[in-house]
Each structure stands twice: as structure tokens, then as C-alpha cells.
mmCIF file of the C-alpha atoms, coordinates in Angstrom:
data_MODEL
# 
_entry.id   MODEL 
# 
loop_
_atom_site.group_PDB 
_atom_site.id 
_atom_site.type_symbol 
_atom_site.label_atom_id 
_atom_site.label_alt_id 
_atom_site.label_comp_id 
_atom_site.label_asym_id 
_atom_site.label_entity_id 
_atom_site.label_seq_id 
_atom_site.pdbx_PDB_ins_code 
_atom_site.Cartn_x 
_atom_site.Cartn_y 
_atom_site.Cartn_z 
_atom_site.occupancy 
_atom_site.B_iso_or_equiv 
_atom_site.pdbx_formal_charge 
_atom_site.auth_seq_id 
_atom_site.auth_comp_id 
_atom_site.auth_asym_id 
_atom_site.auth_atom_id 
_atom_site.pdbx_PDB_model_num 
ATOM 1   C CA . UNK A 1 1   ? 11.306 -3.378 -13.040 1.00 0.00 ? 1   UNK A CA 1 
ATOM 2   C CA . UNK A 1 2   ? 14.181 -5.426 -11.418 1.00 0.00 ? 2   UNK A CA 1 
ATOM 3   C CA . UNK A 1 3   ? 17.060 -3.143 -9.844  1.00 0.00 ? 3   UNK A CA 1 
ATOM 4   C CA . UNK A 1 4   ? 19.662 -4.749 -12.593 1.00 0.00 ? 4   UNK A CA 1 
ATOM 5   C CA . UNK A 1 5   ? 16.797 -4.031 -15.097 1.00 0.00 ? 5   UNK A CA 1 
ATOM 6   C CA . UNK A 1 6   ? 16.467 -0.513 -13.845 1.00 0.00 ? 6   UNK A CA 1 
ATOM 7   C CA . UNK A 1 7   ? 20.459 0.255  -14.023 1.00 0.00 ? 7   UNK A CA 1 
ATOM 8   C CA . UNK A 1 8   ? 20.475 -1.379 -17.219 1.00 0.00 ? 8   UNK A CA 1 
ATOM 9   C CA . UNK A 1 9   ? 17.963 0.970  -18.860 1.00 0.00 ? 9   UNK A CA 1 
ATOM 10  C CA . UNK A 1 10  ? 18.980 4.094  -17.280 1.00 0.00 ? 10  UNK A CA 1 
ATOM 11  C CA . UNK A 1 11  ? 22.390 4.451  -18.640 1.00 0.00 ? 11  UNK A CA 1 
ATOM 12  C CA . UNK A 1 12  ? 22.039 7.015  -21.727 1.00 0.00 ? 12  UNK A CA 1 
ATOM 13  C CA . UNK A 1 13  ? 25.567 7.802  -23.302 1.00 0.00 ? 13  UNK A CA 1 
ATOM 14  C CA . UNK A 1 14  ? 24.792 10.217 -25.958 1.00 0.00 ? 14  UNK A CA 1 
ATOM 15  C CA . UNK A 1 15  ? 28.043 11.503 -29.050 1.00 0.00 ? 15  UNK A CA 1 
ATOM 16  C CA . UNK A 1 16  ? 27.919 14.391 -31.220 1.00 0.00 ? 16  UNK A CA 1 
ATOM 17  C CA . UNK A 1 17  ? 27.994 13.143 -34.640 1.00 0.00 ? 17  UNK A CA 1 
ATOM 18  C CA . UNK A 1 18  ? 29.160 15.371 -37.384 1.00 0.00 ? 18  UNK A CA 1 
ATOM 19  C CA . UNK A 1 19  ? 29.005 18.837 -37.011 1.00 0.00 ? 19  UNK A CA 1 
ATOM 20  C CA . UNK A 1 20  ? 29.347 20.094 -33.167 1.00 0.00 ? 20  UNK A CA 1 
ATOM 21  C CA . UNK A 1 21  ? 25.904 20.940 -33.440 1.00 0.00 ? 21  UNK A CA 1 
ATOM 22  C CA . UNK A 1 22  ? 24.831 17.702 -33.833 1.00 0.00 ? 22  UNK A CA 1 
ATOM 23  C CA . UNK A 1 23  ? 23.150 15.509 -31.010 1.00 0.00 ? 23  UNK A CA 1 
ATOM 24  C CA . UNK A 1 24  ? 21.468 12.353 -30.904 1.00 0.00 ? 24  UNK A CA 1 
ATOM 25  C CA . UNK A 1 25  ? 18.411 12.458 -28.430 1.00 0.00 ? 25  UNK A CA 1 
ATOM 26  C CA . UNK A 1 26  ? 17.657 9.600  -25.446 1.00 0.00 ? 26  UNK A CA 1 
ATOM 27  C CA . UNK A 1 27  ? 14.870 8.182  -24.940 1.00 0.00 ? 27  UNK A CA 1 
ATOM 28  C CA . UNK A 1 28  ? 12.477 9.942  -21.914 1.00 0.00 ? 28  UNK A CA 1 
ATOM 29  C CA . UNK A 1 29  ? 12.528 6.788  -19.443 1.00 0.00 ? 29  UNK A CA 1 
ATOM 30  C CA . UNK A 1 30  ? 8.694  5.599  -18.020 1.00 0.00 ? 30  UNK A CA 1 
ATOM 31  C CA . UNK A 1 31  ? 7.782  7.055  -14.711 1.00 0.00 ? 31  UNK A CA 1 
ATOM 32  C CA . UNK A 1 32  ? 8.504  3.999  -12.503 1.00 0.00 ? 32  UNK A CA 1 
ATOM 33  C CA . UNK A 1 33  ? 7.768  3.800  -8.880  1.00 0.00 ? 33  UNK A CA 1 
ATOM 34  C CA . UNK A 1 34  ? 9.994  6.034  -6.354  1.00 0.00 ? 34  UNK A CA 1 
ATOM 35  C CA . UNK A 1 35  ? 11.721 2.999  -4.690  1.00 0.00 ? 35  UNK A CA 1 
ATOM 36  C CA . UNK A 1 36  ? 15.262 2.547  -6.140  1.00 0.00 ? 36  UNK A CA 1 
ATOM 37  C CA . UNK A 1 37  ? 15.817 -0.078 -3.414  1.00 0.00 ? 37  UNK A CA 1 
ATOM 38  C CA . UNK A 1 38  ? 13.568 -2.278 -0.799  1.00 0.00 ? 38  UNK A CA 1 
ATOM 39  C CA . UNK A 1 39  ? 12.192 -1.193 2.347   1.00 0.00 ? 39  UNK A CA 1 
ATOM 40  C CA . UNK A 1 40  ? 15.343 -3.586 4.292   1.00 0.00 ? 40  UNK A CA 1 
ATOM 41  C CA . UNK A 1 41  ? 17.856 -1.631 1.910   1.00 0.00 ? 41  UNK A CA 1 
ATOM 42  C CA . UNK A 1 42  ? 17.018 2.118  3.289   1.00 0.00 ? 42  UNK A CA 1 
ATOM 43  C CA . UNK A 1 43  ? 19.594 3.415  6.009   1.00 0.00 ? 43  UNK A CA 1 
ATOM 44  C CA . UNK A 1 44  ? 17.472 4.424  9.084   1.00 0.00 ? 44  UNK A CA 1 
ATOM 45  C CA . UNK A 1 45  ? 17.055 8.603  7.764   1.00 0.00 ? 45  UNK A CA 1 
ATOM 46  C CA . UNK A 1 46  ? 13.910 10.056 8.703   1.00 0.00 ? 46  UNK A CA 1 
ATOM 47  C CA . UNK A 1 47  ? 13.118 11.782 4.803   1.00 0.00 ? 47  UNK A CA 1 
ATOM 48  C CA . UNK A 1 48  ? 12.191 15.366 6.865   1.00 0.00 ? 48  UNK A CA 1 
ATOM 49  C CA . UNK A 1 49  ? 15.227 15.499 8.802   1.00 0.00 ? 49  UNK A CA 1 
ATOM 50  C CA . UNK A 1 50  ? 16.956 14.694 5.892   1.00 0.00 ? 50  UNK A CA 1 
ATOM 51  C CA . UNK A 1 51  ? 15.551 17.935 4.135   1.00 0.00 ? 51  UNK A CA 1 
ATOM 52  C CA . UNK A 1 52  ? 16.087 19.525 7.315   1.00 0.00 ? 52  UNK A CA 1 
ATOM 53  C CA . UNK A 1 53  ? 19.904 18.846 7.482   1.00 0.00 ? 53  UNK A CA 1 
ATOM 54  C CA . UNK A 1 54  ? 20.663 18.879 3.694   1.00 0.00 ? 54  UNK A CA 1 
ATOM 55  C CA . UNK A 1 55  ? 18.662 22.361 3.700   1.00 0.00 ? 55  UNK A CA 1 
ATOM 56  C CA . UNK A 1 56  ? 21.873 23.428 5.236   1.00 0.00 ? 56  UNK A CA 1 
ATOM 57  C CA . UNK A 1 57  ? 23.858 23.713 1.960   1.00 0.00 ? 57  UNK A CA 1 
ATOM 58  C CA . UNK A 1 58  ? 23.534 27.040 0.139   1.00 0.00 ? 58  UNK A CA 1 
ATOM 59  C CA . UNK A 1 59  ? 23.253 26.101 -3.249  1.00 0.00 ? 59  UNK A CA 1 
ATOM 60  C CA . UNK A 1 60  ? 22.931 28.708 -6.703  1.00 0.00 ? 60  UNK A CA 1 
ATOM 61  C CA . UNK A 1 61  ? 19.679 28.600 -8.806  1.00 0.00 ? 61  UNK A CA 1 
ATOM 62  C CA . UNK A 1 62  ? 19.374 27.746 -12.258 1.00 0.00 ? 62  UNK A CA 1 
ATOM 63  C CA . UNK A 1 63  ? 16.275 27.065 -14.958 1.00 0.00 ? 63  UNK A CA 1 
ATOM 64  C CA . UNK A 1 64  ? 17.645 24.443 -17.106 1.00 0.00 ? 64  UNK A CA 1 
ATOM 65  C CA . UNK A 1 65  ? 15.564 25.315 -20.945 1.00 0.00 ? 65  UNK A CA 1 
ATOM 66  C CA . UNK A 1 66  ? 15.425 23.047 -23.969 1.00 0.00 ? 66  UNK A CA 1 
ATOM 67  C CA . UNK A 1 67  ? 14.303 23.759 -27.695 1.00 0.00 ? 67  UNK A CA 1 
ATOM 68  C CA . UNK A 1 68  ? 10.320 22.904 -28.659 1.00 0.00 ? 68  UNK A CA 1 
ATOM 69  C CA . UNK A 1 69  ? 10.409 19.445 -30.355 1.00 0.00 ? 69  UNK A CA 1 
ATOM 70  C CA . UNK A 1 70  ? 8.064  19.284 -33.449 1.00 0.00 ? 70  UNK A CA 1 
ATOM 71  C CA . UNK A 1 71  ? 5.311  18.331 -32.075 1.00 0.00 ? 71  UNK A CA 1 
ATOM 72  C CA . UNK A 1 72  ? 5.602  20.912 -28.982 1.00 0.00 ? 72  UNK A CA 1 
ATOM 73  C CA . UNK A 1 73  ? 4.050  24.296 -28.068 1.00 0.00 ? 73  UNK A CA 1 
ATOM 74  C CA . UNK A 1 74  ? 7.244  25.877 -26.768 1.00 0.00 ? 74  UNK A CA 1 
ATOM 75  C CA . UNK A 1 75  ? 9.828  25.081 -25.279 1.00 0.00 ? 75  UNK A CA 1 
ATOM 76  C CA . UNK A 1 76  ? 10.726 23.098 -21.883 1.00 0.00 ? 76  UNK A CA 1 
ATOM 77  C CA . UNK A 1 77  ? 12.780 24.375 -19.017 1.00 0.00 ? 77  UNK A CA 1 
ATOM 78  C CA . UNK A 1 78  ? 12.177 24.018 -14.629 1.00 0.00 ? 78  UNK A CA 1 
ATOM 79  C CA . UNK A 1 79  ? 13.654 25.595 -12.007 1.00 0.00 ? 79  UNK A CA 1 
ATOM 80  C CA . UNK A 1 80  ? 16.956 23.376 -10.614 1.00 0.00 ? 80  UNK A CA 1 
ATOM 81  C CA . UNK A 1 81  ? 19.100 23.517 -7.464  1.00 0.00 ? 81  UNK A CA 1 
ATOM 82  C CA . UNK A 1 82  ? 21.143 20.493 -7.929  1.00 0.00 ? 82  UNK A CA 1 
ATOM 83  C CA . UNK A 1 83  ? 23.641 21.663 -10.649 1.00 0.00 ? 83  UNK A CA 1 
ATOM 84  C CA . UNK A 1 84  ? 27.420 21.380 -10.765 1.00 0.00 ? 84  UNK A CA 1 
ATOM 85  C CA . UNK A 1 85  ? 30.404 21.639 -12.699 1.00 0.00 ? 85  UNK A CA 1 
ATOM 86  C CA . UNK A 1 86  ? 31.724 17.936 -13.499 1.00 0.00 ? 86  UNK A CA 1 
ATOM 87  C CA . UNK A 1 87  ? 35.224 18.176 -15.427 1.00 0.00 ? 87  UNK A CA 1 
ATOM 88  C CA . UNK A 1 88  ? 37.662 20.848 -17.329 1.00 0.00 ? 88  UNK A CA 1 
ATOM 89  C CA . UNK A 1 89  ? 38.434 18.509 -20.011 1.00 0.00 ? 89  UNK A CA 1 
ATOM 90  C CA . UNK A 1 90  ? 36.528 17.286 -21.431 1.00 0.00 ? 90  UNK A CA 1 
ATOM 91  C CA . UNK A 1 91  ? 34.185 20.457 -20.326 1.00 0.00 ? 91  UNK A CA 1 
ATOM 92  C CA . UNK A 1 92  ? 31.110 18.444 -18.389 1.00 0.00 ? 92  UNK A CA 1 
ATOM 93  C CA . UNK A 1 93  ? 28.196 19.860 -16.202 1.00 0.00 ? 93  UNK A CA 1 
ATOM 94  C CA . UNK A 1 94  ? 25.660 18.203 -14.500 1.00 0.00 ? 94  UNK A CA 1 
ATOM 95  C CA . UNK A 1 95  ? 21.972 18.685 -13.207 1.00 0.00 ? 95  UNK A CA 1 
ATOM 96  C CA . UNK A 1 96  ? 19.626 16.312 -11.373 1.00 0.00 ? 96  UNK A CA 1 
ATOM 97  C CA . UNK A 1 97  ? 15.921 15.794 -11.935 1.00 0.00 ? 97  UNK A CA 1 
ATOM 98  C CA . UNK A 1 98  ? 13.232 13.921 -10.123 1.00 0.00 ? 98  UNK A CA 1 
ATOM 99  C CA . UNK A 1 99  ? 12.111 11.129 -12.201 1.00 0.00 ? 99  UNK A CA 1 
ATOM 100 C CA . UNK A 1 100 ? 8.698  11.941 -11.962 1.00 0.00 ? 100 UNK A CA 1 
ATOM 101 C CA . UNK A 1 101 ? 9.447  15.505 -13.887 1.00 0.00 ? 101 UNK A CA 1 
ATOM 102 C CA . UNK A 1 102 ? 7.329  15.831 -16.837 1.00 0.00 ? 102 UNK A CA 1 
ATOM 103 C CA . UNK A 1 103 ? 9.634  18.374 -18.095 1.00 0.00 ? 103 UNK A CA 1 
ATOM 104 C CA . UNK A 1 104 ? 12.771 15.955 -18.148 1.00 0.00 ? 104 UNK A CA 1 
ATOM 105 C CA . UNK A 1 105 ? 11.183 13.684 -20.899 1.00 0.00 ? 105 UNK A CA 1 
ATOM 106 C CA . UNK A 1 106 ? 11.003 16.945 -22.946 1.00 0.00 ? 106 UNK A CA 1 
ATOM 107 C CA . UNK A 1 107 ? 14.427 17.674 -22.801 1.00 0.00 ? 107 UNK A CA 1 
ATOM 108 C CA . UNK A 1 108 ? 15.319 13.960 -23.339 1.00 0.00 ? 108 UNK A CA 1 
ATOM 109 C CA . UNK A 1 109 ? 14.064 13.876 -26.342 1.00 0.00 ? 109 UNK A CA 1 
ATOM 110 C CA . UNK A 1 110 ? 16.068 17.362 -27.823 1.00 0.00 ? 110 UNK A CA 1 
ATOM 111 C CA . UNK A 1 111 ? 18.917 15.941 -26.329 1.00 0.00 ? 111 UNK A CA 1 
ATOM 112 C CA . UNK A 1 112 ? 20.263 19.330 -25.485 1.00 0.00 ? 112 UNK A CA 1 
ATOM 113 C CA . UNK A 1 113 ? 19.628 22.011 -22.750 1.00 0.00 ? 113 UNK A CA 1 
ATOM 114 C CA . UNK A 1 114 ? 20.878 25.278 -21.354 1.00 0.00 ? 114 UNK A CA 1 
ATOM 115 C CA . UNK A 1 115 ? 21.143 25.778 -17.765 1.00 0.00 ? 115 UNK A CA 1 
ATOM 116 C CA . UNK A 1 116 ? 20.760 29.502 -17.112 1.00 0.00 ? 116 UNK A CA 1 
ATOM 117 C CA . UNK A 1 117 ? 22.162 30.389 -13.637 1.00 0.00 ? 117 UNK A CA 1 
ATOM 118 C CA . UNK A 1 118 ? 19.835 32.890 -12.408 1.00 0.00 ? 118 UNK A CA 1 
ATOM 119 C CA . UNK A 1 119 ? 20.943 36.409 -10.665 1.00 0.00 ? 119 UNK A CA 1 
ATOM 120 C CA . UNK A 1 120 ? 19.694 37.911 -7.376  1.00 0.00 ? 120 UNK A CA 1 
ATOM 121 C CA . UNK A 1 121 ? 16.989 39.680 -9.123  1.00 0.00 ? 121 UNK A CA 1 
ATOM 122 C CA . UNK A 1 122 ? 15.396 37.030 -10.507 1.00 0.00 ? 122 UNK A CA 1 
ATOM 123 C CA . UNK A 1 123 ? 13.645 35.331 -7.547  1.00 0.00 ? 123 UNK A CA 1 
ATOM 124 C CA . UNK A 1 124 ? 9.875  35.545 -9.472  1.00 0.00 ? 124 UNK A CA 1 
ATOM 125 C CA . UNK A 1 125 ? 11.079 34.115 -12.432 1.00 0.00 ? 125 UNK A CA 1 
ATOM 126 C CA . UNK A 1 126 ? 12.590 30.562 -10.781 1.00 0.00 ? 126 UNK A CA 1 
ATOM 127 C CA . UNK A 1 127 ? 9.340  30.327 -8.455  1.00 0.00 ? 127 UNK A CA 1 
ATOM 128 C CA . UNK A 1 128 ? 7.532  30.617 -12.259 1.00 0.00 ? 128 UNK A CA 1 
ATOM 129 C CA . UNK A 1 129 ? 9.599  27.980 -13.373 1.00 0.00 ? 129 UNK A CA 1 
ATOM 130 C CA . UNK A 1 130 ? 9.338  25.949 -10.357 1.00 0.00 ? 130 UNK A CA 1 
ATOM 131 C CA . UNK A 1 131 ? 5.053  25.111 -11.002 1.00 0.00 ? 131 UNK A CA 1 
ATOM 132 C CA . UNK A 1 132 ? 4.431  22.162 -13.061 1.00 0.00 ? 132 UNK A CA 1 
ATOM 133 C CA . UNK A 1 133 ? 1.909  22.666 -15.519 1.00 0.00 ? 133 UNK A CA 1 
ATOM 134 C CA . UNK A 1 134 ? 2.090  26.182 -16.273 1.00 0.00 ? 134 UNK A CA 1 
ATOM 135 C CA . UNK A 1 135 ? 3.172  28.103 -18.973 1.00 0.00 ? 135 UNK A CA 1 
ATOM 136 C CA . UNK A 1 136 ? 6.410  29.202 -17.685 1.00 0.00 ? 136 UNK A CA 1 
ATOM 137 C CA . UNK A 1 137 ? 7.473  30.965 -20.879 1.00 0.00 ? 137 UNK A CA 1 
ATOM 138 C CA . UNK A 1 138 ? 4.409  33.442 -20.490 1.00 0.00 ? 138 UNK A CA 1 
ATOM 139 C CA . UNK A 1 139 ? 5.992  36.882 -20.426 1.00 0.00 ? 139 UNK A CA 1 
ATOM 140 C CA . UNK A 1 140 ? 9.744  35.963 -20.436 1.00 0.00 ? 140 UNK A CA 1 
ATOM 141 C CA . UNK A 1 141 ? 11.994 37.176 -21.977 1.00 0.00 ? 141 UNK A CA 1 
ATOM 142 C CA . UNK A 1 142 ? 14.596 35.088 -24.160 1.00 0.00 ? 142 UNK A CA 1 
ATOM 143 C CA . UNK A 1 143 ? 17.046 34.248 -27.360 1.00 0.00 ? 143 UNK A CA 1 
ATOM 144 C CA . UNK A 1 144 ? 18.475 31.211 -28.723 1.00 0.00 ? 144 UNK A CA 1 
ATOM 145 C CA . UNK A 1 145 ? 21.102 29.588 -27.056 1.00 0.00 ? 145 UNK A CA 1 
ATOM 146 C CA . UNK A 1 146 ? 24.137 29.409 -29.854 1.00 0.00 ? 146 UNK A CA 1 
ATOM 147 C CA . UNK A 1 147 ? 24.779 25.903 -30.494 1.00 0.00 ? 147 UNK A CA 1 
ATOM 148 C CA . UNK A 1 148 ? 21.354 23.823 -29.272 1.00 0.00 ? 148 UNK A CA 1 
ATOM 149 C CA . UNK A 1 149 ? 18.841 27.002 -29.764 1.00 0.00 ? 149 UNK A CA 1 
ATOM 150 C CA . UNK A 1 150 ? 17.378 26.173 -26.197 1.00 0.00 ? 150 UNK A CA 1 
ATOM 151 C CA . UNK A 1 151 ? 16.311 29.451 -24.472 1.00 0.00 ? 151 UNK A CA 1 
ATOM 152 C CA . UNK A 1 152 ? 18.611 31.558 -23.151 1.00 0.00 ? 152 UNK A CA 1 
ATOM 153 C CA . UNK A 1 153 ? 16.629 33.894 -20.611 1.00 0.00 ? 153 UNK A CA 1 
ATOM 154 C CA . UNK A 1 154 ? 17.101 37.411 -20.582 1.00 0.00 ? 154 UNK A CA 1 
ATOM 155 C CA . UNK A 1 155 ? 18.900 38.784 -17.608 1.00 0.00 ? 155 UNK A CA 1 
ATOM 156 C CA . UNK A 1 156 ? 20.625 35.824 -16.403 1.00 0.00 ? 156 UNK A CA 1 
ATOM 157 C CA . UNK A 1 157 ? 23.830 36.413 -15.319 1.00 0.00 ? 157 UNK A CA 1 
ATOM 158 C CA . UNK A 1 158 ? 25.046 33.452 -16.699 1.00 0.00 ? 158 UNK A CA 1 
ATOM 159 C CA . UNK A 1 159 ? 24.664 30.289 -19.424 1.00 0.00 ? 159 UNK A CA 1 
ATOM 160 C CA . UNK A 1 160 ? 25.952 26.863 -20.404 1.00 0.00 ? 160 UNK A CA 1 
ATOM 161 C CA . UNK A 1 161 ? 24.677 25.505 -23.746 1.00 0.00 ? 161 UNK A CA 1 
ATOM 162 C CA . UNK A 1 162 ? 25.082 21.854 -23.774 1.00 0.00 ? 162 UNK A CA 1 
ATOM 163 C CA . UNK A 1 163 ? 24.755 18.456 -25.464 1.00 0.00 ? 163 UNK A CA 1 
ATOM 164 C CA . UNK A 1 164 ? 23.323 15.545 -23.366 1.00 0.00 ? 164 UNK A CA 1 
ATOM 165 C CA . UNK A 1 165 ? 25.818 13.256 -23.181 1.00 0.00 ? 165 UNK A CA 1 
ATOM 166 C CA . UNK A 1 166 ? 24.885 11.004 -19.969 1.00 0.00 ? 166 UNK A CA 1 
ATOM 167 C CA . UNK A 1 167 ? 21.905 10.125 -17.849 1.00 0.00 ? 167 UNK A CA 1 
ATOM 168 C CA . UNK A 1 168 ? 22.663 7.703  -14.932 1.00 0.00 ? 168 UNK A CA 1 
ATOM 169 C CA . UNK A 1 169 ? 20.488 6.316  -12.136 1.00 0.00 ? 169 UNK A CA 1 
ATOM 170 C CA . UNK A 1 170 ? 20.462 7.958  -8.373  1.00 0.00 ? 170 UNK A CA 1 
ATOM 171 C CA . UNK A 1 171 ? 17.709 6.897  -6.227  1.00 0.00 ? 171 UNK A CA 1 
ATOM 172 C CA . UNK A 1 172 ? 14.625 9.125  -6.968  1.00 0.00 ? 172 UNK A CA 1 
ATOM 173 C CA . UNK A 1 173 ? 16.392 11.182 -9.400  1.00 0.00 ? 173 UNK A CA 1 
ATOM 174 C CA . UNK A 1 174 ? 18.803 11.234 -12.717 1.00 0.00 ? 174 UNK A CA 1 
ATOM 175 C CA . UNK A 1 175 ? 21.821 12.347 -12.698 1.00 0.00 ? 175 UNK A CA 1 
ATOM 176 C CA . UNK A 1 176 ? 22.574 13.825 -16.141 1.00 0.00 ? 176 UNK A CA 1 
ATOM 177 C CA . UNK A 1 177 ? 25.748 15.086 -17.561 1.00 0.00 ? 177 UNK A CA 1 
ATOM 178 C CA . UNK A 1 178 ? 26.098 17.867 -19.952 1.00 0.00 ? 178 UNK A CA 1 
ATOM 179 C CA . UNK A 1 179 ? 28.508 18.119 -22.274 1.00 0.00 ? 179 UNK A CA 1 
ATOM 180 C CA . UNK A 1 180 ? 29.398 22.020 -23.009 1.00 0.00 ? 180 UNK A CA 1 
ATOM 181 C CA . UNK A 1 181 ? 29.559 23.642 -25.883 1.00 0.00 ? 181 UNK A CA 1 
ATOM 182 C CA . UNK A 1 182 ? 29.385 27.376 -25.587 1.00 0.00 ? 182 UNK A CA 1 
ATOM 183 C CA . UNK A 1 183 ? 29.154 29.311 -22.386 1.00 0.00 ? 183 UNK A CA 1 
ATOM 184 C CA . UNK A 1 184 ? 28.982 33.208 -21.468 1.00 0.00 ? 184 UNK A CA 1 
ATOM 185 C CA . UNK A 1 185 ? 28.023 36.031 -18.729 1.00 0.00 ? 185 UNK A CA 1 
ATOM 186 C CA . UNK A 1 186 ? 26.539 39.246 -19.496 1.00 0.00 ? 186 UNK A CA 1 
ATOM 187 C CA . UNK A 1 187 ? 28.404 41.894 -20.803 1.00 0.00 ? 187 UNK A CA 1 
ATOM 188 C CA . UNK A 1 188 ? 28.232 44.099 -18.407 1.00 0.00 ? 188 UNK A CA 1 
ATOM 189 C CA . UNK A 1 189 ? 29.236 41.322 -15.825 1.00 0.00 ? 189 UNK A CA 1 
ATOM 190 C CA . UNK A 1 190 ? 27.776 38.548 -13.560 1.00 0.00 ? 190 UNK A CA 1 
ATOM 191 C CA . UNK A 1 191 ? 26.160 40.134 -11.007 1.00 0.00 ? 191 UNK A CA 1 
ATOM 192 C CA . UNK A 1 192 ? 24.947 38.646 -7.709  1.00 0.00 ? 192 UNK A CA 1 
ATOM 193 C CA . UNK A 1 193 ? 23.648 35.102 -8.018  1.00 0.00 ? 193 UNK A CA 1 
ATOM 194 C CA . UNK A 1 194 ? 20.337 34.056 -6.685  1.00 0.00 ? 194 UNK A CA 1 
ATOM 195 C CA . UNK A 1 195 ? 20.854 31.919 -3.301  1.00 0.00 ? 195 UNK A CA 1 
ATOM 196 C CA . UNK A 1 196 ? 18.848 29.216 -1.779  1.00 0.00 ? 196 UNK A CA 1 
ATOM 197 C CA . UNK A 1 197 ? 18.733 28.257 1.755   1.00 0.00 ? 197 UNK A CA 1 
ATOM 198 C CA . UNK A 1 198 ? 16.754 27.029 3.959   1.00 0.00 ? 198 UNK A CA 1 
ATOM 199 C CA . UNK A 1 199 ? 13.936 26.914 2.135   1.00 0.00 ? 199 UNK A CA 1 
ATOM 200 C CA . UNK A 1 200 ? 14.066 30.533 0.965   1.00 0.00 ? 200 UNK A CA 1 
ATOM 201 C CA . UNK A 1 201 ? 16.170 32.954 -1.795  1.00 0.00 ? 201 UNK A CA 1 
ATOM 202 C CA . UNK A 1 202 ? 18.764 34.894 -0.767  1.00 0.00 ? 202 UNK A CA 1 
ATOM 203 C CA . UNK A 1 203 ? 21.742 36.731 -1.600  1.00 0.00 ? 203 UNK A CA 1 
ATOM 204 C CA . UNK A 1 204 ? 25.469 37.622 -0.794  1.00 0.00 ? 204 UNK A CA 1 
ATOM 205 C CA . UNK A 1 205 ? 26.471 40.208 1.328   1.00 0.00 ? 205 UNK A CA 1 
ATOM 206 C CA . UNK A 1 206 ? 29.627 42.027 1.981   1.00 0.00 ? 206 UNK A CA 1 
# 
């Protein structure tokens, strides 16, 4: 596939129709080769020093969860670093996936997820969503997200339930945007958040 052709499939824009809960699904893109541009294209970045340097940035921890589609076991959901808010208004998040995940197409197609940001405590449970091919449900804990019914894990300190509403292009990965629909802590507060750094969890300290 051509770069234009590439760019030119990539682009989902996903609307609500009718009722808020309501969402059209996109369509889970092929697993295409991991060169978004040529070999003469690539700025002179050695890929481990790269990792090296970018493993600078603390980030938060999240497992992003969709529904089971008809013809699924369970649901879908993997451990993500790269999340962000995007806008106040409209209310927009985003997460990126690799584009070789085999859990992205799932969540494509139920055009909705729920990114659960994940507390200190909860280090075992993103390294159990973090191994492709398991059965990362086994033994967790969860309810229904209000408006898209993807799981919302027990114990997180946080959740955004949210309607796909854009996937774009961005080298190796998709970027995809999130528009939110309900959102909420635990009642009893946040709590720490799980940290990532350097290759291993941490947490915040006074």
C-alpha cells in the first residue's frame, strides 16, 4: 500500500447517531508492514536510543477495555502508556496503539472503549494486560461502563467511557481519539496513580 493509499484508508471519523449511546463502529485496518515511510525518509535515530531517551518521560498507566462483540468470548482491553487528554469542548481523549495489536481490531469494531487509569496498587493487573494472547479478564474484577458497557475494572482510581470518534495514521501506530461520554473516580477518592519510568512502575512520593 502506497503512502497516499495508506493516509487515505486510515482516516476513521466516527458520529453518534441518535441516542448518545449510539456509535457506529470502523473498520479494524489489515496489519500492513511497519514502514510508514522509505528507508531515505527516516531521520538518522538509532530505534534503542530512542527508547532510551523517550524512556525519560514519566507517563500514567491505563488498560483501555471494550464490550465482547457477538461473535466474541469476552471482552477486549491491553495495557496503554500513550494516553492523553485532547480538548474541553468538545470533551476528546486519545490513546495510541501499535498497528500490529490484535486487540485494537476488537475494539474497532465496538467502536467504543473505556480507558481505566490504573492506581499504584495495581502494578500485576497492567503487566496481565500487557501479554498478548492471554486471557486477561481471568480473575478480574469489573462492571459495565455506563454509556458503551466496556469494562470498567474494579479498583481503578479512575475511568473515561468513550465513543470512537477518530483513528489517524502515526508511523507504527494509530492515533485514536475518544470522544467522552461519562467519566468518574472512586468514591472514596483517586488515590495514587500507577507510574512508569524507565522501564519500571512506580509511584509518587511526598
Amino acid at each position: 500500500m502506497g503512502h497516499a493509499g495508506m493516509a487515505a484508508t486510515v482516516v476513521r471519523y466516527l458520529r453518534s447517531v441518535g441516542a448518545p449511546t449510539a456509535a457506529a463502529t470502523v473498520e479494524a485496518l489489515p496489519r500492513p508492514e511497519l514502514r510508514a515511510v522509505g528507508d531515505d525518509e527516516r531521520a538518522p535515530v538509532d530505534a534503542a536510543e530512542f527508547r532510551r531517551v523517550l524512556g525519560s518521560f514519566a507517563t500514567g498507566v491505563t488498560v483501555v477495555t471494550a464490550p465482547a462483540g457477538e461473535e466474541e468470548d469476552g471482552p477486549a482491553g491491553f495495557a496503554c502508556q500513550s494516553f492523553s487528554s485532547l480538548s474541553l469542548d468538545p470533551p476528546l481523549v486519545a490513546f495510541m496503539v501499535a498497528r500490529t495489536s490484535t486487540t485494537w481490531p476488537r475494539i474497532a469494531r465496538a467502536g467504543v472503549f473505556c480507558v481505566n487509569i490504573l492506581g499504584a496498587h495495581q502494578g500485576d493487573l497492567c503487566r496481565g494486560f500487557a501479554v498478548s494472547g492471554a486471557d486477561k479478564f481471568a480473575g478480574v474484577d469489573y462492571d459495565p461502563a455506563p454509556v458503551s458497557g466496556s469494562p470498567r475494572l474494579s479498583g481503578a482510581p479512575a475511568w473515561i467511557d468513550c465513543t470512537i470518534q477518530a483513528v489517524h495514521t502515526g508511523g507504527d501506530h494509530l492515533i485514536v481519539v475518544g470522544r467522552v461520554n461519562a467519566l468518574g473516580t472512586l468514591d472514596d477518592g483517586p488515590g495514587d496513580p500507577l507510574l512508569f519510568h524507565r522501564g519500571r512502575f512506580g509511584r509518587l512520593s511526598d
